[in-house]
N, C-alpha and C positions, 0 to 999 in steps of 0.2 A: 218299174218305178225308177225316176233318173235320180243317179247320187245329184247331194248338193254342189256346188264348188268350195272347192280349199280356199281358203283363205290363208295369205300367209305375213309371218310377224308385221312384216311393215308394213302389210295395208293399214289403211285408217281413212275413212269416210270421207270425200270431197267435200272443201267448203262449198256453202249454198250461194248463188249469186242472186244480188238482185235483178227481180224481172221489171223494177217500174222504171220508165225513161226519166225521172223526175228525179231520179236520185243525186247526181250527180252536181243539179240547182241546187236543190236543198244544201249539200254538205259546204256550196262555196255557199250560201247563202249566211248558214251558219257561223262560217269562218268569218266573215264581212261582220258578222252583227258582235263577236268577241273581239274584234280590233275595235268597234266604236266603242263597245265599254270601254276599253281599256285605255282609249283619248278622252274620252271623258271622265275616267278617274284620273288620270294626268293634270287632265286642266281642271276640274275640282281642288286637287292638290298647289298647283299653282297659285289660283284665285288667294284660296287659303292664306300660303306664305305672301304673296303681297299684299293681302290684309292685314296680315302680322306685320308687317317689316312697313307698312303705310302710319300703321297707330305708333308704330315707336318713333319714328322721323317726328321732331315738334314742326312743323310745317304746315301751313295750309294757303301756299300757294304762293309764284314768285312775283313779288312784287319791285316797282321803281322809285328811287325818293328823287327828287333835286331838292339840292339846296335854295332857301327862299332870299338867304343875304346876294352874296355875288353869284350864284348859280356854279359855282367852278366845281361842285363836289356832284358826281353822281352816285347812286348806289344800287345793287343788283341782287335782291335776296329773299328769302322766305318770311313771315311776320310768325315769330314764337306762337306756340299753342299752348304758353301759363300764364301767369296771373302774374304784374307789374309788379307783384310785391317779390315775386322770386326775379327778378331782370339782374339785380345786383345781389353779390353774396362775397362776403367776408372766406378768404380760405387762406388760411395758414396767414393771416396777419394783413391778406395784399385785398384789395377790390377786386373782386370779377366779373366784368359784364357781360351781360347775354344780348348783343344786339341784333336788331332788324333795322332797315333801312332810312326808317325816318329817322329814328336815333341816332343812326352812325353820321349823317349829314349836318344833324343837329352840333355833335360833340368834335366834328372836323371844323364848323364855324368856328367854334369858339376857341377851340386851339387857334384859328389864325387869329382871331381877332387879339387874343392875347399877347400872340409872336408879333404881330403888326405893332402893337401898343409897347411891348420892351425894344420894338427895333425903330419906332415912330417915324415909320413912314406908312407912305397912304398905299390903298391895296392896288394894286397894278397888274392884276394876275392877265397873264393871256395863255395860257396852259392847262388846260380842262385834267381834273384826276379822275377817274372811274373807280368804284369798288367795288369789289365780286364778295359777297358773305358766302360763304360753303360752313357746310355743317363738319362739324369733327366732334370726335369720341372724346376729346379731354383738352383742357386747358392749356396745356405746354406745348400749342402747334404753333409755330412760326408766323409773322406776317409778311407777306414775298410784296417785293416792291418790284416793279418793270416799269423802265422808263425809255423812249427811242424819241428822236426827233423825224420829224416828216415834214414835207415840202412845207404847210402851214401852221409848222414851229412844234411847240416840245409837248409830248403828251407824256401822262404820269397814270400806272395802273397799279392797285393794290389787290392782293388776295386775302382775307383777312379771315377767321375764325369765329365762326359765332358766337364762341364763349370764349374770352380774353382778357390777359392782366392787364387792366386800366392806367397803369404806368407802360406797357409794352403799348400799347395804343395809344396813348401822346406821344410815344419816341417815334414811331415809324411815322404820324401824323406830322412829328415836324422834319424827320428830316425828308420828306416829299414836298414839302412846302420850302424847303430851303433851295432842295433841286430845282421845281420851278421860278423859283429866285432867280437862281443862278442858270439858269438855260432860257432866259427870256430871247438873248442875242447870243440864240448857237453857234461856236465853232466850228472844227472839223470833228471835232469828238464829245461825246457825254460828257459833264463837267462832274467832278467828285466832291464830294463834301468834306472836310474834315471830322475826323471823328471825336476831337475834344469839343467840334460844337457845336454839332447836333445832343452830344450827352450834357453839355455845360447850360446849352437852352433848357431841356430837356425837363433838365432840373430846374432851373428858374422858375419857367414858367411854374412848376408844379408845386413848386414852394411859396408862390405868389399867388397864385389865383385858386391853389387847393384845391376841394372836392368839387368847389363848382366847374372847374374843366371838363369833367365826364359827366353830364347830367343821366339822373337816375329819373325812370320814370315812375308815377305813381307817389312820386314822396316829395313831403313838403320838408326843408331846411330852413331853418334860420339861425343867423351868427352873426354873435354881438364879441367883437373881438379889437381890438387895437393894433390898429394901423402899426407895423414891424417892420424893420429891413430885410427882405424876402432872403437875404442868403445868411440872416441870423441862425436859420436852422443850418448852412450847411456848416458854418463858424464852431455850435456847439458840435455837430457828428466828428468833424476833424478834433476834438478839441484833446486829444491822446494819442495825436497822429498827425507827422510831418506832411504838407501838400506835396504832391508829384513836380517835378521841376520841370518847365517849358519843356526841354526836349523829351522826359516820359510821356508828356501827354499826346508830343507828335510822333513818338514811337514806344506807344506801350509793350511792355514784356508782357508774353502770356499770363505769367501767371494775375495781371493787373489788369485782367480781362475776367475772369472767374470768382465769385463768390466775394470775399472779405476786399479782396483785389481791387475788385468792379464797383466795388461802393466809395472807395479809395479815389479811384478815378472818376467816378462821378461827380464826388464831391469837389475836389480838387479842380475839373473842371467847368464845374457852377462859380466857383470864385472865381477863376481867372475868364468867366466870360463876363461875368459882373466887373471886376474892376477894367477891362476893355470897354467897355460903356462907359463908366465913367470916367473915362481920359477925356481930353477937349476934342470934343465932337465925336466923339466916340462911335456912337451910333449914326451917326454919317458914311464915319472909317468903314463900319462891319458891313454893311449896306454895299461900300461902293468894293471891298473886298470882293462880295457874289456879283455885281457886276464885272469885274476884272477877271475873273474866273473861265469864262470861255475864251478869254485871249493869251492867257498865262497857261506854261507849260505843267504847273504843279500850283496847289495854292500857295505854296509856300512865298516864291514869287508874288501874286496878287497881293498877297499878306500886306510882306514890305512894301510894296507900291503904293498902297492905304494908308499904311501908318506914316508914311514918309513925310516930313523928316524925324519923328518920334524915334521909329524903331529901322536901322538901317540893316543889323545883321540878328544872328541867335542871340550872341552874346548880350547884348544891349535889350534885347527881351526880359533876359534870365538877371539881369540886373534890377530891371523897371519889376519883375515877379518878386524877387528877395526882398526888396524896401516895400511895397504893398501887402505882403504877408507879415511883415514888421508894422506897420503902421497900422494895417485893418485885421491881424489875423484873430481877434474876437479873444483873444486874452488878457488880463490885467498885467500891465508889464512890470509892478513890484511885485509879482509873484513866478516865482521861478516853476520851470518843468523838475517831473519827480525826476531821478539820479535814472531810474531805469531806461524813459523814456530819452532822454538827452542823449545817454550812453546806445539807445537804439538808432536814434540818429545820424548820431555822430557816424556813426559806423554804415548806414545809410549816403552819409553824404562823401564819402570814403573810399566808395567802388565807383565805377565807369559802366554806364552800359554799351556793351559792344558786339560784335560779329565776329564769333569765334568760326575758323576753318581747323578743326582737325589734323587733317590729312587733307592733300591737292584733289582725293578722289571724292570729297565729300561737300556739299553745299554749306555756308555759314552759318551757324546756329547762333542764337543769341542768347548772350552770357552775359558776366559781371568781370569786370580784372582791377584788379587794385592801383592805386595810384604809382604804387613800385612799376607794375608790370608797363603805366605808362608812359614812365618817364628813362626806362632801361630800353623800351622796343620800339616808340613811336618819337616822329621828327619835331624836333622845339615849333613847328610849322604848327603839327598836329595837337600837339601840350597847350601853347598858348592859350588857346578859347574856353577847352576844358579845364585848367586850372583857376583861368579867371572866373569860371563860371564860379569853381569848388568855395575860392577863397569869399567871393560872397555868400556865398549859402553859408560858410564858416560864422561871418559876419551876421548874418541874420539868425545862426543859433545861438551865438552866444550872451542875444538880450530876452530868452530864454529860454536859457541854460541853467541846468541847478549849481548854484554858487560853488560848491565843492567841483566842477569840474569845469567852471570857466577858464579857470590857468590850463587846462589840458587844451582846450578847442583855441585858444589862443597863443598855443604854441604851435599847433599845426597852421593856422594861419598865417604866422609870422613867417613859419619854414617853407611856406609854399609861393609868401609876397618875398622871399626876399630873392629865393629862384627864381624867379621871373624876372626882378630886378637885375641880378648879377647876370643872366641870359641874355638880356635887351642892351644892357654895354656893351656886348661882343665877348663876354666870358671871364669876364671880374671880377676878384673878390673886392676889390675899393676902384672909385676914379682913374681914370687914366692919368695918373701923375707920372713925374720923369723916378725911377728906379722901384715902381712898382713891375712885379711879374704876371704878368698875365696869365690865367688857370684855363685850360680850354674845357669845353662845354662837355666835354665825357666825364672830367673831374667833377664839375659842378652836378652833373648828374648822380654820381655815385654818392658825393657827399649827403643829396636831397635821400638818395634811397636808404644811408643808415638812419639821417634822422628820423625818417617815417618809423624805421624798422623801430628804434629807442622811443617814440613816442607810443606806436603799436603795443609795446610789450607793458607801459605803464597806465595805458586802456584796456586791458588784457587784464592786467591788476584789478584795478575799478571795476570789472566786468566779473571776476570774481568773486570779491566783494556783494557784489550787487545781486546774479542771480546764480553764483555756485560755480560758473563755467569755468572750465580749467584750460581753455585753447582758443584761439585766436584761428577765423576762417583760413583755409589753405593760399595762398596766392596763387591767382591762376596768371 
């Protein structure tokens, strides 16, 4: 009998192999049929999310308006998927609209029509605008203007938000329509607009022709109202608050850009586009001002070339602005400003706005410096304009000023005409007579800087008085 064989620990039993030739199909077979699931739960998944993301876009499909009056307006966007009664909505005090394309074409006519009608000239446009509506998540998106000129003349593009503050959409509306104004006869460069009057229109218009400027679809308005001077509302808004003087409005400080600031200068420049209109020919002047525009190196230039002979320099501006806020500034002139307000102004009309340099390493910042600092550092060259500006605005506060501080504002008036005066004789305290001494112009400066400093310290008092304050700003 034969023994078995040993077996020993490590054996262990061959795997079995398959004998069918078909195996080896099968297993890519199988492989092949788990990658298609697995593209088709991919693309299942996909479908899915842009069925999701298709129902939340209000869209159903991009549509084109032209405008039906002059045709200048095109528009490029989705038509909302709500109900006319939601198009406009009240948020936080302001209009919001929700537009689509036939809308927006609608509410850019009548912006011009209205801009045409305060500027009373006839429409002359040769410069096509486009608008693009893109969808955004909220209300506070910007509206982008692009404008270039090309071989046959100026084209104007807008990107605008589907849902938008109905006053930010008449501002951007007009100042694109001021552009094509003003780039009808291109230069070598884009022509710029000013920014007091694109906001000074701005307002106009929006004060004049109200809610009917952004038409609302779906709703019926009727207003039975009496015919107003359209910048009566800017009159009452200012009516606790000094206007910006010509050269704020051609170089706002930041902070008369943001919030309390920006309403300040809006307002202020609604007035002063309104009594530019009503000068003789007024509206001729501002007209031929954007014609003048691509051949002048600044508007500034243009400006004066318009008003000529009216207005030849700043100064003679900021004079013709003092006596029209005197005469039309919308207040009863036997009633005085409260003591607080006066004493705000005064103090207001008291500092310089300027370009401070630090340091040689550092760019100019813009500041405020006191009449001290301009009459101890800056040349009687440089004094002249800005003091004659000051001692008018002086003059224009003090018809109203609260009785109790007209003797103050008409001592700094006097102390500021009478420098000027002893300055323009060649450095003077009287006439050039025989055994008078002549006082040179550093004396006469110093003299101007105690009087400020003695009349400062007796507004200082007043100021006390009035809201508690124990200090007088720093001189910079």
């Amino acid at each position: 009998m034969r023994p078995a064989p040993k077996r020993g620990p490590a054996s262990c039993p061959k795997p079995l192999r398959s004998a069918s030739p078909f195996a080896g199909k099968e297993r890519a077979a199988g492989a092949t049929q788990g990658a298609w699931r697995g593209i088709r739960l991919g693309l299942a998944w996909f479908c899915l999310a842009a069925t999701s993301l298709s129902a939340a876009l209000p869209t159903s499909g991009i549509i084109t308006a032209h405008s039906q009056g002059s045709a200048q307006f095109v528009a490029h966007g989705a038509r909302p998927q709500i109900s006319g009664a939601a198009l406009a909505q009240a948020q936080e005090g302001r209009v919001v609209l929700r537009l689509d394309p036939p809308l927006l074409v609608v509410t850019c006519e009548r912006i011009k029509e209205a801009l045409l009608h305060e500027l009373d000239c006839p429409d002359r446009w040769r410069g096509q605008i486009e608008m693009n509506i893109r969808f955004t998540p909220n209300t506070n998106q910007p509206i982008v203007i692009n404008s270039a000129v090309y071989a046959d003349g100026w084209r104007g593009r807008m990107e605008i938000p589907d849902e938008v503050d109905a006053e930010k959409l008449v501002r951007a509306v007009v100042q694109v329509l001021l552009l094509e104004m003003a780039n009808r006869n291109p230069g070598e460069g884009l022509t710029e607009i000013p920014l007091w009057l694109t906001e000074g229109m701005t307002r106009l218009l929006l004060d004049s022709a109200g809610p009917a400027l952004t038409p609302q679809p779906n709703t019926l308005m009727v207003r039975y109202e009496l015919k107003t001077d359209p910048i009566d509302a800017a009159r009452a808004r200012l009516q606790n608050r000094w206007p910006l003087t010509f050269n704020e409005l051609n170089l706002p400080a930041p902070e008369q850009l943001t919030g309390a600031g920006r309403r300040l200068y809006e307002n202020s420049a609604e007035l002063f586009v309104a009594e530019l209109l009503r000068t003789p020919n007024g509206r001729a002047k501002l007209t031929g001002m954007l014609d003048l525009l691509p051949r002048c190196f600044n508007w500034q230039t243009a400006f004066f070339q318009a008003y000529r002979p009216q207005f030849r320099n700043p100064l003679e501006v900021e004079k013709w602005w003092a006596l029209r806020l005197l005469n039309d500034g919308g207040r009863q002139k036997w009633q005085g400003w409260p003591p607080v307000l006066t004493s705000e102004t005064l103090a207001e009309i008291l500092t310089v706005p300027a370009q401070v340099r630090h340091t040689s390493a550092h760019l100019p910042l813009p500041s405020k410096v006191s009449l001290q600092t301009l009459v101890e550092r800056w040349s009687f060259s440089v004094q002249k304009p800005i003091l004659q500006a000051k001692i008018s605005q002086l003059a224009a506060l003090r018809m109203n000023a609260a009785p109790q501080l007209v003797p103050l504002v008409d001592r700094y008036r006097t102390a500021l005409d009478t420098y000027l005066r002893q300055q323009e004789r060649g450095g003077t305290l009287e006439p050039l007579n025989r055994g008078v001494i002549p006082v040179r112009a550093p004396l006469l400066a110093r003299n101007l800087v105690r009087q400020l400093d003695t009349l400062d310290q007796q507004r200082a008092a007043w100021q006390r008085r009035l809201t508690g304050q124990s200090t007088l700003p720093n001189r910079s």
